[in-house]
C-alpha positions as CSV (number, residue, x, y, z in Angstrom):
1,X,-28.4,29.4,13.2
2,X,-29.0,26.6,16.1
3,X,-29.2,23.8,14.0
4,X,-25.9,24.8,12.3
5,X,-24.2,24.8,15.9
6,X,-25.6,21.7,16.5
7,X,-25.0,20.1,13.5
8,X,-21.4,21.0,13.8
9,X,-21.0,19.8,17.1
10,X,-22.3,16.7,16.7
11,X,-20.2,16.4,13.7
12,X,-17.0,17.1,15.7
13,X,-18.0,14.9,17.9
14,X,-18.3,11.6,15.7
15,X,-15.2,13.0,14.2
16,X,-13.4,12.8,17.7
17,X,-14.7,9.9,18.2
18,X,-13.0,8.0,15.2
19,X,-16.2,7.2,13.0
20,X,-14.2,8.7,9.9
21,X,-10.8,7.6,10.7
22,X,-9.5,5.5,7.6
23,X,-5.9,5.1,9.5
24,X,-6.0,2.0,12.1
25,X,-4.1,3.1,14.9
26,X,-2.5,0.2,15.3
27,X,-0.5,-0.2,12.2
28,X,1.7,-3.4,13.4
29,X,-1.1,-5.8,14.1
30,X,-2.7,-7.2,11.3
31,X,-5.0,-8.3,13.3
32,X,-6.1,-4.8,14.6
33,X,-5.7,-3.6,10.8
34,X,-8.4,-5.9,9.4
35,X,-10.8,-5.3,12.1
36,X,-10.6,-1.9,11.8
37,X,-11.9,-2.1,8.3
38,X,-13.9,-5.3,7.4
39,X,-13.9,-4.9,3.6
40,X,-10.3,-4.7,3.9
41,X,-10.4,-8.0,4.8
42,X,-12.2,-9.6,2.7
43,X,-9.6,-7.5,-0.1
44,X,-6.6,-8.9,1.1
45,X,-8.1,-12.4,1.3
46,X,-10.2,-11.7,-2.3
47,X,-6.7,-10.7,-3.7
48,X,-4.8,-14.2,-2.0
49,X,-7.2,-16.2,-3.8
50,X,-7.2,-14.2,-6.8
51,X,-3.6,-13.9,-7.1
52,X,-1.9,-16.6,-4.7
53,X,-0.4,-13.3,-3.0
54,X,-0.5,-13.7,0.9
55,X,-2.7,-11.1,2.7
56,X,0.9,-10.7,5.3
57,X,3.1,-9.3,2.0
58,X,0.0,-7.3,0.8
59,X,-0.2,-5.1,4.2
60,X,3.5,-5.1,4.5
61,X,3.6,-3.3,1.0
62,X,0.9,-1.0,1.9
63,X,2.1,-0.5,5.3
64,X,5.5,0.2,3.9
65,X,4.2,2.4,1.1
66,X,1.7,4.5,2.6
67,X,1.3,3.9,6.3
68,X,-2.3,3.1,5.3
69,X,-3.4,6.5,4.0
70,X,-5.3,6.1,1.0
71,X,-4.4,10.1,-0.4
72,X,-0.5,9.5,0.1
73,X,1.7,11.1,-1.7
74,X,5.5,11.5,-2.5
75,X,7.1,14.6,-0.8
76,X,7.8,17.7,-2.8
77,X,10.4,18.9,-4.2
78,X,11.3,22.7,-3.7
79,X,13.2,24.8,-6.4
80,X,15.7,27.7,-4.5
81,X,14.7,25.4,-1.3
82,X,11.6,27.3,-1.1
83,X,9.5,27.7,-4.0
84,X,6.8,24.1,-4.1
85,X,8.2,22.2,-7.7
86,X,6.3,19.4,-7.8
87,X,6.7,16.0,-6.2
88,X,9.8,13.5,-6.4
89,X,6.9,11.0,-8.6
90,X,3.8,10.5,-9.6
91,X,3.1,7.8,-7.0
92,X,0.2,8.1,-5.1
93,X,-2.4,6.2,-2.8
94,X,-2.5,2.9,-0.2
95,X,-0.1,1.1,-3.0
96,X,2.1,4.2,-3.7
97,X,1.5,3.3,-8.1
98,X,3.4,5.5,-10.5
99,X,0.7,7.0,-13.3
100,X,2.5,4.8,-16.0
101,X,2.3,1.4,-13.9
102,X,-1.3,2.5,-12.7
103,X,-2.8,2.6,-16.8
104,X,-0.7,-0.7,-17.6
105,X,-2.6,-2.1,-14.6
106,X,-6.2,-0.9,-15.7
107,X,-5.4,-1.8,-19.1
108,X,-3.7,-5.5,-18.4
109,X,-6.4,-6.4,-15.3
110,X,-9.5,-4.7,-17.1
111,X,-10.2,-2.8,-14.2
112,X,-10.5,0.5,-16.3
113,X,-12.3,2.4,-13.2
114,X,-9.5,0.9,-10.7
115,X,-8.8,4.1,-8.2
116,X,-5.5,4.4,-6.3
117,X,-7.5,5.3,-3.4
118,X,-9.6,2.8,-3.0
119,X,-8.0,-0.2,-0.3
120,X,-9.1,-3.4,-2.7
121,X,-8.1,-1.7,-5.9
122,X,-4.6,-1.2,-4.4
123,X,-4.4,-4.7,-2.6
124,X,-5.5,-5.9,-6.2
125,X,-3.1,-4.3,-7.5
126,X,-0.3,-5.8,-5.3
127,X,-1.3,-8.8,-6.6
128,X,-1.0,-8.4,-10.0
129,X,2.3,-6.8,-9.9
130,X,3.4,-9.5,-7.5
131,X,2.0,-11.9,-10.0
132,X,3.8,-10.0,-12.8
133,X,7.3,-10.1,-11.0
134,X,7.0,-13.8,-10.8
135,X,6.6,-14.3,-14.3
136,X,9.1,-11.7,-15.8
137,X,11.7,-11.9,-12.9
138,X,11.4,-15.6,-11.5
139,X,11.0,-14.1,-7.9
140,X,8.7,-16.5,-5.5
141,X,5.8,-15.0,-4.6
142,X,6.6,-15.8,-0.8
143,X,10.0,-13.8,-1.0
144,X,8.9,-10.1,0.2
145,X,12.3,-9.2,0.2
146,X,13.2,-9.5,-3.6
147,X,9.7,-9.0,-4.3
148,X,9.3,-5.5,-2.2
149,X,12.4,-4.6,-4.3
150,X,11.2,-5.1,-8.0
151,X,8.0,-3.5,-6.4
152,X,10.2,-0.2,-5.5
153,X,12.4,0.0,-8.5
154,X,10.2,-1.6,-10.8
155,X,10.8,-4.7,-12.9
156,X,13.9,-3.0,-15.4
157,X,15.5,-1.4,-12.2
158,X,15.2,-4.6,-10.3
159,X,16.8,-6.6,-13.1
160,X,19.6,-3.9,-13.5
161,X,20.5,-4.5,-9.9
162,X,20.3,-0.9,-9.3
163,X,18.8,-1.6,-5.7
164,X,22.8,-3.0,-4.8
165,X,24.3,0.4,-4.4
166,X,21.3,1.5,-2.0
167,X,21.7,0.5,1.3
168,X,18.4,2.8,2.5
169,X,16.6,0.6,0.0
170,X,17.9,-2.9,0.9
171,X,17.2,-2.1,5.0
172,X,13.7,-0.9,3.6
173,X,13.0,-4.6,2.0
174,X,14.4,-6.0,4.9
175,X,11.7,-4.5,7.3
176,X,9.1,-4.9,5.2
177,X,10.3,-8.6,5.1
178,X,10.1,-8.6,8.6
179,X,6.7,-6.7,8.4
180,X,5.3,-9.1,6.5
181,X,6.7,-12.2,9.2
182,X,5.2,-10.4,11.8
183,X,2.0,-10.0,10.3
184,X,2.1,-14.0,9.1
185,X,2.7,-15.1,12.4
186,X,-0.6,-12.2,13.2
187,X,-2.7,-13.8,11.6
188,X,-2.7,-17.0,12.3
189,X,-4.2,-16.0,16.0
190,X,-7.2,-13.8,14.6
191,X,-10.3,-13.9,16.3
């Protein structure tokens, strides 16, 4: 019965003191960001070389998307304003993928055992539908705006010009634009 005690203690007590947190606290410098997690790092610069996708516009998305939690999800909706109906979508994880846009991933990129959850899969991810935007809707690669908003309405709702009659939307593209300025300029000054 001791050792129980005391193994629960001194688990509450790594757990206080942030071993196990996943979220950096400081969520608008990139700096801070990457040297919370190292192999985050080396994802987002893996996925610039990879992709030609700047490591800035990869944790502007995420940031953006999922505030860095790697279990996000969409809120639910609620039938009678009470009773749990599901969620708004299917998107889920760091990236914030839709099911359907998650398998065309896997199967286009080969990386069949990709998870949503996992930080390099999603950042891998953001470049190759970055990469994929380029080619189908001509957008630079360096323009998070447009980008962010064939990345939110998808490539078909992008071209339809859908995102024009959403202001909410276009002020959402426009701070993750500025996100990903801020984290440019960030990065240029890490240790």
């Amino acid at each position: 019965m001791k050792i129980k005690i005391v193994v629960i203690l001194v688990f509450v007590f790594i757990q206080s003191c942030g071993v196990f947190n996943r979220i950096p606290s400081s969520q608008n410098n990139a700096c801070d960001i990457l040297d919370h997690r190292t192999s985050w790092k080396r994802a987002v610069n893996y996925t610039s070389k990879k992709w030609g996708v700047s490591p800035a516009l990869q944790l502007a998305f995420i940031k953006t998307e999922s505030n860095f939690r790697a279990r996000a999800k969409t809120p639910r909706k609620f039938f009678l304003g009470i009773i749990p109906a599901g969620r708004i979508s299917s998107a889920y994880g760091y990236a914030q993928v839709l099911d359907g846009t998650w398998d065309w991933y896997k199967k286009d990129s080969g990386n069949r055992s990709a998870s949503r959850t996992d930080f390099s899969d999603a950042s891998d991810f953001i470049g190759w539908y970055v990469t994929q935007t380029n080619k189908k809707l001509q957008i630079s690669k360096t323009n998070v705006y447009r980008q962010y908003l064939a990345y939110h309405q998808g490539h078909a709702g992008y071209a339809s010009g859908r995102y024009k009659s959403s202001k909410a939307i276009q002020a959402v593209a426009q701070r993750t634009a500025n996100t990903a300025s801020m984290f440019e300029r960030q990065l240029k000054n890490c240790k």
